[in-house]
N, C-alpha and C positions, 0 to 999 in steps of 0.2 A: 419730527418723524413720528407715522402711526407706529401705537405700542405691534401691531400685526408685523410691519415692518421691522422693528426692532428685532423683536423674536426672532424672525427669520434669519436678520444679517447676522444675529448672537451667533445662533444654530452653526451659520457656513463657516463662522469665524473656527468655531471647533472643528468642522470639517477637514478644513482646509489646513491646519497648522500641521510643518512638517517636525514629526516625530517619527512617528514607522510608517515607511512606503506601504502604501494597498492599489490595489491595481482597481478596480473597477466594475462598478455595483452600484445600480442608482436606488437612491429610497424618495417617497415623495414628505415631505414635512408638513405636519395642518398647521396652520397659522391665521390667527392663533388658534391653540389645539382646544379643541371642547370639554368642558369639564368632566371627569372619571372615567376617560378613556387614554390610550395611548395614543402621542402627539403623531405617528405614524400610519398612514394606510396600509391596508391589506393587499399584499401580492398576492392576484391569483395565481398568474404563473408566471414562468422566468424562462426563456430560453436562450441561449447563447449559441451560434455560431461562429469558429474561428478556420480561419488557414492561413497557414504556415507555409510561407514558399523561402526556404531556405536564410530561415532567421527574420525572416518579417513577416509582422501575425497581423492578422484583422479580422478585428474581434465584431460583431454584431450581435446586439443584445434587443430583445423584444421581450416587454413585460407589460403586463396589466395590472394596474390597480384598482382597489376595491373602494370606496365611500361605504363605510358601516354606518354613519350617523345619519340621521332624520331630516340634517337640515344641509342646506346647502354651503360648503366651505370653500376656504380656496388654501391652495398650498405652493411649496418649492419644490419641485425637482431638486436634486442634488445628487451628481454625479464625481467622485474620485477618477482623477487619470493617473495612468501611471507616469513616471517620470518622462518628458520630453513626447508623448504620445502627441498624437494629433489624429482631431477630429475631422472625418470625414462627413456625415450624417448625423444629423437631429430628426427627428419626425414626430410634430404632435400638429394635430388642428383643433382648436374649438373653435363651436358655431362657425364655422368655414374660414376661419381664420391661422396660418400659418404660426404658429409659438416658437419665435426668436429666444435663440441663450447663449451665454455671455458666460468666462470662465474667469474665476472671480482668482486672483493671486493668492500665493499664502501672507505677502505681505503686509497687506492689507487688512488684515483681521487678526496677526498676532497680538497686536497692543491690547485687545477686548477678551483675550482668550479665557483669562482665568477667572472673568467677569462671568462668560455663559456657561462654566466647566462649574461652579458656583449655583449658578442659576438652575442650571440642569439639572445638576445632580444623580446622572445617570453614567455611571464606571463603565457601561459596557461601550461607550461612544471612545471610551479613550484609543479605544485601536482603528475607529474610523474618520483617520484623517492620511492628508493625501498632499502632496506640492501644489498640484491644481485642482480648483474643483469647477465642472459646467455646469451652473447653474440655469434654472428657467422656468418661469413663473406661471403657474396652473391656474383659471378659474374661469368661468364656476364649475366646480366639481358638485353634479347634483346627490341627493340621498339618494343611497344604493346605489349609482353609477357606476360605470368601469372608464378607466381611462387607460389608454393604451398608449407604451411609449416605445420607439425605436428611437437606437445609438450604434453609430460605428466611429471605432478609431482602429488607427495604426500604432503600430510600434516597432521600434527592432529588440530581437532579443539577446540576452547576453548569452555567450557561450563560456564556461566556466570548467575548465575542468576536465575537456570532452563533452558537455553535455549542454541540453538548449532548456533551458528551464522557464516554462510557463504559468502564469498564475493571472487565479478568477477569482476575485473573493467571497464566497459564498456564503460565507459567517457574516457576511451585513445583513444576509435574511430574517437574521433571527429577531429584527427590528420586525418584520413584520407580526401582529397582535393575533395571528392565525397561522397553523399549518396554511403551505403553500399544496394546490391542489395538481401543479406540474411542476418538476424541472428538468432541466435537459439540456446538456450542455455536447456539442458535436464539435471534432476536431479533425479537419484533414490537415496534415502535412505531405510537403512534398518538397524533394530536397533532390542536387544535383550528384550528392555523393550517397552510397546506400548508409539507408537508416535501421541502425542497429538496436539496440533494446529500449524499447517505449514501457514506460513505468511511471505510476499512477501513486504517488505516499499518502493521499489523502481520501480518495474513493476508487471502488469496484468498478474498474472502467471496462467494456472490452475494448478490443483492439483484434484491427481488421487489416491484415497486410496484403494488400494487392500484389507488391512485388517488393522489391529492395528499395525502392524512391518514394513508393507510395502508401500511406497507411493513413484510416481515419480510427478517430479511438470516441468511443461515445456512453453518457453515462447519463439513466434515468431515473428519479425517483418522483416519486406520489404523494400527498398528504404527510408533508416532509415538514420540517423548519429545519433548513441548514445550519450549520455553526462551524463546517472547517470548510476553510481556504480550497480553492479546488485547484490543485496541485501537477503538473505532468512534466514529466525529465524526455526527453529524449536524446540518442546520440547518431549521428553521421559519420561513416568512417568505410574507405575502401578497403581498409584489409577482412583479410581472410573471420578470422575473428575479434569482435570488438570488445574491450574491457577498458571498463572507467570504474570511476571509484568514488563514493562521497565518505567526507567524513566529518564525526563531530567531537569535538573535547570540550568538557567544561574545567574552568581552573580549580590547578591543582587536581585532576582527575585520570585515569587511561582512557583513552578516547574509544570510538566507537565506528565502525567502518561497513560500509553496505557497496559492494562491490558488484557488479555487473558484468554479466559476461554473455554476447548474444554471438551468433555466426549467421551467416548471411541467408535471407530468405533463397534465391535460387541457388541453387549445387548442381555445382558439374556431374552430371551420371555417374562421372571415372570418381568423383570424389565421394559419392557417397559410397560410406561402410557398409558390405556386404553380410548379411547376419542371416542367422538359423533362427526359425518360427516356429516355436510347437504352443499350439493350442489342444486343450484341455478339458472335454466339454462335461459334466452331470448330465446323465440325461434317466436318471433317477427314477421311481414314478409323480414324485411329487414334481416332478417338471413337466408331467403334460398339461398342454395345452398352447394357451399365448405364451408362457415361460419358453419353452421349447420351441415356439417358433418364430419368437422375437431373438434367441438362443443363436439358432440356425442362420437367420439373416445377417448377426452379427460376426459369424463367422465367416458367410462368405462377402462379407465385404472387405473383412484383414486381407482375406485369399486375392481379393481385385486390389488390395493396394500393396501389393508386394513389389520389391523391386526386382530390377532384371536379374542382379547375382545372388539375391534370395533362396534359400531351402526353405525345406518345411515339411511338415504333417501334423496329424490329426487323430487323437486318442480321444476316444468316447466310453465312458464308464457308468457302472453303477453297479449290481452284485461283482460282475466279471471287469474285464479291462480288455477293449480291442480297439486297435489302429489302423488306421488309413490305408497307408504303405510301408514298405520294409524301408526302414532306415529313410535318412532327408532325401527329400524331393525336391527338383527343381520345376522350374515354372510350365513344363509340357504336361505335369501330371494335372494341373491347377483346375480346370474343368471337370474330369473325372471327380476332383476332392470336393467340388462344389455338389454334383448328382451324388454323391456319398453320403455328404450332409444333408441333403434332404430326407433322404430316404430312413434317416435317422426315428426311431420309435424307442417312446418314453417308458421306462419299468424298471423294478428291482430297487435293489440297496443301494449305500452308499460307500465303496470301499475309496476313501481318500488318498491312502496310504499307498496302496496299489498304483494307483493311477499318476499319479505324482514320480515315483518311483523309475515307473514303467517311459516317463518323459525325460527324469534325466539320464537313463540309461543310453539315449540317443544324442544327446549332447557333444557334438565336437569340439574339443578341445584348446581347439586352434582358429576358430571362430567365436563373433559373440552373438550372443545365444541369449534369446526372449522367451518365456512360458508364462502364456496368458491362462490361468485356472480359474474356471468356471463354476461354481453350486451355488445350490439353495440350502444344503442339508450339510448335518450331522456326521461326522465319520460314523457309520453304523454297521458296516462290514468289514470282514478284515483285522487289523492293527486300528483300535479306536482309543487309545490312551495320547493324547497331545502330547506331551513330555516325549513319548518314543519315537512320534509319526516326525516332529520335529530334529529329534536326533538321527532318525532315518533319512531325512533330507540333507541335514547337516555331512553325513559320511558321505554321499551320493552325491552332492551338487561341485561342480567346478566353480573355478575361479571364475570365467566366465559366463556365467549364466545371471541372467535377472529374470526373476519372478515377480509376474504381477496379477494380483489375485482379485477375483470378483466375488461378495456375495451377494448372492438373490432374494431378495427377500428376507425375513428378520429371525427366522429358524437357521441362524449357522452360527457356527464357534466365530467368534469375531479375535479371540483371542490367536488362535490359531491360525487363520489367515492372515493378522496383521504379523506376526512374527515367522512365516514363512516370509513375505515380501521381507518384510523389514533387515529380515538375516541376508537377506541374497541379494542388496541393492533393488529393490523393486519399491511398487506403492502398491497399495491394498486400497478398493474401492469398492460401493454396497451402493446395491439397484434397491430402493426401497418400495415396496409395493405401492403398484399405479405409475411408477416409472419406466420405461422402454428402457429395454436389456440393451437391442440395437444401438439408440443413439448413442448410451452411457458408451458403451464397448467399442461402436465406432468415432465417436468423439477420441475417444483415450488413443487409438491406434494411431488415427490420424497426426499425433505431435509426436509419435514415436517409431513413424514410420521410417525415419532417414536419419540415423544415427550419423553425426560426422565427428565425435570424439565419445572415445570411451576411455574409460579408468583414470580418470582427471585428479590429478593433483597440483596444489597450486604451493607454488614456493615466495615469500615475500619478501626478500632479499634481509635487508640491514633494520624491516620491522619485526616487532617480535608480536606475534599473534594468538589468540589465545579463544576459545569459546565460539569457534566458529559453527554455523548452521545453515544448511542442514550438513548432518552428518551420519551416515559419509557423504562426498556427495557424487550426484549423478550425473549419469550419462548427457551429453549437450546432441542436439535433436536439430534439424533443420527448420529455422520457422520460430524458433522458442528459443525462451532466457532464462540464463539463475542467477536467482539472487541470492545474494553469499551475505551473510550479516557475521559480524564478530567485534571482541576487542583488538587494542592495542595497547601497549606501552607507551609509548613517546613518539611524536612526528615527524615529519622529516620525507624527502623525498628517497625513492627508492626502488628498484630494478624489481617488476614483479615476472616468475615464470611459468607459466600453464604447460603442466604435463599431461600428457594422454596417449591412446592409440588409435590408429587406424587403420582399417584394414591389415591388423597386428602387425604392424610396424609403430615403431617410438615416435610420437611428435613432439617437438616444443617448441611453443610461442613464446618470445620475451616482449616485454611492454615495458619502456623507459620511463625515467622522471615522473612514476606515478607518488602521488602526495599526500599524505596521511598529514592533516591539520595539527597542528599544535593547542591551538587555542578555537571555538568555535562552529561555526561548519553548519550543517542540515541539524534542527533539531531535533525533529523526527525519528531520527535512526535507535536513540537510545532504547526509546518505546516498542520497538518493531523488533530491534534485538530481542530486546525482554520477555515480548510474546511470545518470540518461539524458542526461546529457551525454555519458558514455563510449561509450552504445548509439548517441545523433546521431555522433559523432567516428569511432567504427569502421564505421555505414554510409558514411559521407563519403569514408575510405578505400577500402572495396570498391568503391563505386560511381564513383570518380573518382580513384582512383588514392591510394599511400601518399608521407608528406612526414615528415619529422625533424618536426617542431612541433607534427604531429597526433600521434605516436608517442611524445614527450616529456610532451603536456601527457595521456594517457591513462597513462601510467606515475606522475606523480604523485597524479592522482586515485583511479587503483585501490589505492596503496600509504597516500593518506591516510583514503579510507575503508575498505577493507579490501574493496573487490570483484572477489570473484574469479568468474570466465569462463572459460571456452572460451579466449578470448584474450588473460586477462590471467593466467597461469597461473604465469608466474614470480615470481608472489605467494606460491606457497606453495612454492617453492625453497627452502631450508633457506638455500644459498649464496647468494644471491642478495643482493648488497648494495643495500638499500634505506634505511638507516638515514641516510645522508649526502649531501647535493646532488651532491658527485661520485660516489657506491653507484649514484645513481640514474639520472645520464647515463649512465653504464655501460653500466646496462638498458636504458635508450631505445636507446643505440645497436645492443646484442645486438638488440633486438626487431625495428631497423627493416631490419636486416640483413637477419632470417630473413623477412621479411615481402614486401620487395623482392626475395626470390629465390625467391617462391615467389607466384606473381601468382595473383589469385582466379580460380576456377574459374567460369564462368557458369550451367552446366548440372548436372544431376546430381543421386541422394539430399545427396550434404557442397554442393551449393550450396545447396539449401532447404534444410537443415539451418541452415546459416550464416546465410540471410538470415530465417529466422524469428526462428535465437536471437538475432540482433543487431536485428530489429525489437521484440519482447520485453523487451531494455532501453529501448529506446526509448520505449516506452509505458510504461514497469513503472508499476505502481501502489505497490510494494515495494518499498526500496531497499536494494540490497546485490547482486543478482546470487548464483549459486552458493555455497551452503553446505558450509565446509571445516574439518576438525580442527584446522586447523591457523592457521585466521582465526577471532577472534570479533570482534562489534561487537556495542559498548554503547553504547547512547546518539550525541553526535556523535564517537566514539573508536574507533578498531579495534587490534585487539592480534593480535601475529604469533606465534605461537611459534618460538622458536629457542634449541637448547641446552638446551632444559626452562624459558626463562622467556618467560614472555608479555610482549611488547615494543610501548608503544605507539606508534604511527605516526608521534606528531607530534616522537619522540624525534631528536634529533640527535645523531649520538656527534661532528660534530667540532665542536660548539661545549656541550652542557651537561656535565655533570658528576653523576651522581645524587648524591642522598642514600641510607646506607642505612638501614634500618628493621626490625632484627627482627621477625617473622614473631610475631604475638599479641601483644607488646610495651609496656609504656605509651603509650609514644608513638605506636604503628602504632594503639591504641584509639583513642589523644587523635584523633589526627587525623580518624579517623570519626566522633567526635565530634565534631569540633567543626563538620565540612561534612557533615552527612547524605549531602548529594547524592555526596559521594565513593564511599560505601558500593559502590559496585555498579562500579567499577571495581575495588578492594580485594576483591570477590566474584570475578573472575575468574579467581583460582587464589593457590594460598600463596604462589609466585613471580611476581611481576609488577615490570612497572615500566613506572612512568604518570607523566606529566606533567600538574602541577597547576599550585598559586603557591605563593610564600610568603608572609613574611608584611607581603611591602610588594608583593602584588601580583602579582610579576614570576616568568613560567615557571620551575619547577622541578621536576627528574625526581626519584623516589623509586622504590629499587628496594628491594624486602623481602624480604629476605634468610632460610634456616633456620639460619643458624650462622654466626661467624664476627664480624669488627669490625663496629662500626656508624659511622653520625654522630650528633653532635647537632642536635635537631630543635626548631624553634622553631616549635609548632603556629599557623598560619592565625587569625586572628580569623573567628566566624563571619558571614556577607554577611546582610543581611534579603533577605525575601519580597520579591521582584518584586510593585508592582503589579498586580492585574487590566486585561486588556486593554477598551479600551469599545465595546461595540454599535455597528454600525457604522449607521445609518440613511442614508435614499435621499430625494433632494431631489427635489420635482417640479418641470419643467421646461416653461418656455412654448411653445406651440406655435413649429416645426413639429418637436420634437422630441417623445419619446416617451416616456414615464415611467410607474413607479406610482404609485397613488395610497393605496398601502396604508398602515397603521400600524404604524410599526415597532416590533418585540416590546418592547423597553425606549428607555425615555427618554436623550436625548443624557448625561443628567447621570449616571445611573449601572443599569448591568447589571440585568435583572432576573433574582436567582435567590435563591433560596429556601436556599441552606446558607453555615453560617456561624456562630460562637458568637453571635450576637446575634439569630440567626433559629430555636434547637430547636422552642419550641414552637409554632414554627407549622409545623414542615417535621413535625416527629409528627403534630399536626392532618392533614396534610396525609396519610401514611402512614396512621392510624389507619380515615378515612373512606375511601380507595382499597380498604383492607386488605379491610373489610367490605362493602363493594359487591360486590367479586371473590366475598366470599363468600355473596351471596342468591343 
């Protein structure tokens, strides 16, 4: 055999070996690769299209590769499929010639494994392997060429839990030896039951719901190199409101739970919550011009989206305070309130206090009640002390009322508006210069136009729960989802029940046999919790001053997950001793030093700055916060670099001791072998050192050394499969409470999904008939 060939078969051999499933990502391999370059081409770009018609996905993937070298090369395609997928589509031609490929086993190239994992020498390959791989043979690839490659396969998806979970893995990019200059991944589903909350754990996706059946969700970026999996949950379910639930525990730990809760895209008229709208306009002097008239549009465009049992008006201020109409309006005045606000002309001060005041004084009692507050400025007229204008709210405002505050521009108290929202159930949001008032204002009404549950509370039956966010929390919206992140104590299934109102009467939804893991689960969640605990804890600071125990307990979350900010930055300090309970008081005490002697700013571009990036965490849908060279996070693990080795977080230097582990070694194999799920720690670079167990169990660090003594190593026995988690179904409830009456997608006794060694030939069936539909 040529050594070119050789290389290659090494290469698939690794590919292919089943350790941890990856779905599917092609790279091209040079072979043999050229000297002082990467054995890899350049992806120019990568686009994926998939849809999803009710658990079966078909994916189509279109890439181009680059040839950087001078001279002419040839390579492998190589392709990962997911488990039992099937290909539909290959597409390459050179010179007019059709390029046949062949999907090579993993059996066939275990025996060689440890031989090209040797050869290679490259840790990040160990998480890109796959059961099968389609391979097919490229050449000539000229210097500087492009070669373009299309791939489609099928699949069925599992459903798990309530939920349909799809994965791309996008973190095989990072093979490519260049930012990639596209990527873009497009997603329709369509499903015959309505589809409830679409949730994105890895990227900034939007998502676009046409109605209850139909939704595509899509995600671009530029001058990228990928490195997370690109991730999408979705759920199906006819009732009234849907709640699922993931979760994760590591041993011996309190687990970790991300809970979802969407209600259905269309609403019956009668069902939607009828609520009072007062808007709240500055019309200052410092608002004349496009402020004031980008101001005005935004207003009446709330006014066109009102519902039928809607009230309302219109309070416009700045030296004085004057309104619309006496007392709430219904929808016959709505026109008149539109020529009102035009005719609207910019001048005078700013009395905040007034104006506010003068809003909730309209407030009924017995409805819920929104206050959209508008400025660019300063309280300057009036009550201008914060502390009072705040306590003047405070005595004034009902139970239900939410306030949701805008500011314009980078001259306002940020302080003051977020803790108006923040006190009354609202958000607080800043137009920053060059940005359109209109869209920010009509964007935000839009998800808040159709309340169908207020004052929610959730009960979690026989789990005990703890640290939940956001808090408190808010009103559920037609069209929109929350996600609810918290711990827990111990697993176990369990009756959960959503309380709320509507149309101020009592609702409650109960949701059966929902399942808090015991061991394992999404690892994700840990990270996502941590961020917006960190994002709640550092507005808590800003807004009400810094304390040793909020500073202490943000210093150990950002060092355990690895998230780095704005302000938690002495993360990526080289020196910075984090590794030891006393490293770490250290740093709390350095932090609350520098924090205490530098009091927040209220005003200004670095206050909105500050309170956006810290509401951001707060919300994030993403966990981790700021991406650094010098931080990675895998899974629930984050690794430091220091010294040239990557250190993980949960390491302790004054109580473990590593093991060491030469670098490609028997042993550094064994042990990937024998924990799959290790792999992708051990992927994080030739040096690391990570804490796992051994092999009774009990935490042990492993650092893997390039040279030099070792230990010996007693490989781990490997752990079985976790379980599947079970469908959660919704009990109906006698009157006067409020329930569905739907039928839950699979039965209590077990998941309904379609993949599985005991299910191929019906999930092919099931592919084959789709395949050709698509195609009349």
């Amino acid at each position: 055999m040529k050594k070119g060939g050789l290389f290659s078969l090494l290469i698939l051999a690794l590919l292919v070996l089943n350790w941890q499933p990856i779905w599917a990502d092609g790279i091209i391999i040079i072979d043999p690769p050229p000297p002082k370059i990467p054995p890899y081409l350049i992806v120019k770009y990568h686009r994926v299209t998939v849809t999803i018609q009710d658990q079966v996905a078909i994916t189509h993937v279109d890439q181009v590769f680059v040839n950087p070298t001078d001279q002419r090369i040839e390579g492998t395609y190589v392709f990962p499929l997911p488990e039992e997928a099937t290909i539909n589509e290959f597409g390459m031609w050179v010179d007019g010639e059709y390029l046949a490929g062949e999907i090579l086993p993993a059996d066939q190239a275990r025996n060689i494994y440890e031989e090209i994992v040797r050869r290679q020498r490259d840790p990040a390959l160990l998480e890109y392997v796959g059961r099968n791989t389609f391979r097919a043979r490229i050449f000539p690839i000229e210097p500087h060429a492009e070669k373009r490659v299309e791939i489609e396969y099928s699949e069925v998806l599992p459903l798990d839990n309530g939920l349909v979970h799809y994965r791309y893995p996008l973190n095989t990019e990072r093979f490519s030896p260049q930012p990639i200059q596209d990527v873009s991944i497009h997603v329709e589903i369509s499903s015959q039951e309505a589809i409830k909350a679409v949730y994105s754990s890895s990227h900034d996706v939007a998502v676009d719901r046409h109605d209850d059946h139909h939704v595509a969700v899509g995600y671009e970026a530029y001058d990228v190199t990928p490195n997370v999996d690109f991730d999408l949950y979705y759920t199906v379910n006819e009732a009234e409101i849907g709640l699922n639930l993931l979760s994760y525990a590591g041993a011996g730990e309190d687990g970790f739970f991300l809970l979802l809760l969407a209600p259905r895209v269309e609403v019956d008229p009668t069902e939607i919550v009828a609520q009072d709208v007062l808007l709240v306009l500055d019309k200052s002097g410092s608002m004349r011009g496009e402020k004031l008239s980008q101001a005005k549009a935004a207003l009446k465009f709330v006014l066109d989206q009102l519902n039928e049992r809607d009230r309302f008006n219109i309070i416009e201020f700045s030296t004085g305070v004057r309104r619309f109409g006496q007392g709430l309006l219904d929808l016959t005045q709505r026109e008149a309130a539109k020529k009102w606000v035009e005719a609207l002309q910019a001048g005078g001060g700013t009395d905040i206090n007034r104006a506010i005041l003068e809003a909730l004084s309209q407030v009924d009692a017995e409805r819920p009640t929104i206050i959209i507050f508008l400025t660019d400025g300063l309280p300057t007229e009036g009550v201008t002390d914060v502390e009072r204008i705040l306590s003047n709210i405070d005595d004034a405002a009902p139970k239900n009322v939410r306030i949701f505050t805008f500011g314009v521009g980078d001259d306002v108290n940020t302080l003051l508006l977020d803790r108006m929202a923040r006190d009354h159930r609202g958000t607080s949001a800043y137009v920053r210069p060059g940005q359109n008032i209109e869209e920010e204002v009509s964007a935000f009404y839009a998800k808040v136009s159709t309340p169908v549950l207020s004052d929610i509370a959730i009960d979690f039956g026989r789990i005990r729960v703890e640290d939940v966010y956001p808090y408190p929390l808010p009103d559920l919206f037609a069209g929109t989802q929350l996600l609810v992140v918290g711990r827990y104590r111990s697993g176990g299934e369990t009756q959960v029940t959503l309380h709320g109102q509507v149309n101020n009467q009592k609702q409650t939804f109960v949701f059966d046999r929902v399942r808090f893991r015991s061991t394992g689960g999404e690892s994700f969640i840990p990270r996502l919790w941590a961020t917006r605990k960190i994002g709640y804890l550092l507005n808590q600071i800003r807004l009400h001053g810094e304390s040793p125990e909020l500073i202490e307990e943000i210093v150990e979350l950002a060092v355990r997950y690895g998230i780095v900010t704005p302000y938690t930055s002495f993360l990526v300090q080289e020196d910075a001793e984090v590794f030891s309970e006393q490293g770490r008081q250290k740093t709390a005490e350095r932090e609350y030093s520098v924090i205490a002697a530098t009091p927040a700013v209220p005003t200004g571009r670095i206050a909105v700055d500050q309170a956006q990036a810290q509401r951001a965490l707060e919300d994030a849908q993403i966990g981790g916060g700021t991406a650094d060279n010098l931080v990675r996070a895998v899974g629930d693990k984050a690794f430091l670099l220091r010294d040239g080795l990557w250190i993980d977080t949960t390491f302790d230097a004054d109580r473990m001791t590593p093991l060491r582990v030469l670098f490609m070694s028997k042993e550094y194999l064994a042990l990937v072998r024998a924990r799959p799920e290790w792999s992708r720690y051990f992927a994080v670079a030739a040096r690391v050192l990570v804490v796992l167990e051994d092999e009774n169990g009990r935490p042990q660090a492993y650092e893997v050394v390039l040279e030099g003594d070792t230990d010996p190593i007693t490989v781990p026995a490997a752990q079985p499969t976790p379980t599947p988690a079970v469908q959660a179904t919704m009990t109906p409830l006698k009157t006067p409470t409020r329930t569905s009456t739907a039928t839950p997608i699979a039965s209590s006794a077990q998941p309904k999904t379609l993949c599985g060694s005991n299910s191929a030939m019906l999930m092919a069936a099931a592919i084959v008939a789709l395949y050709f539909a698509r195609r009349k």
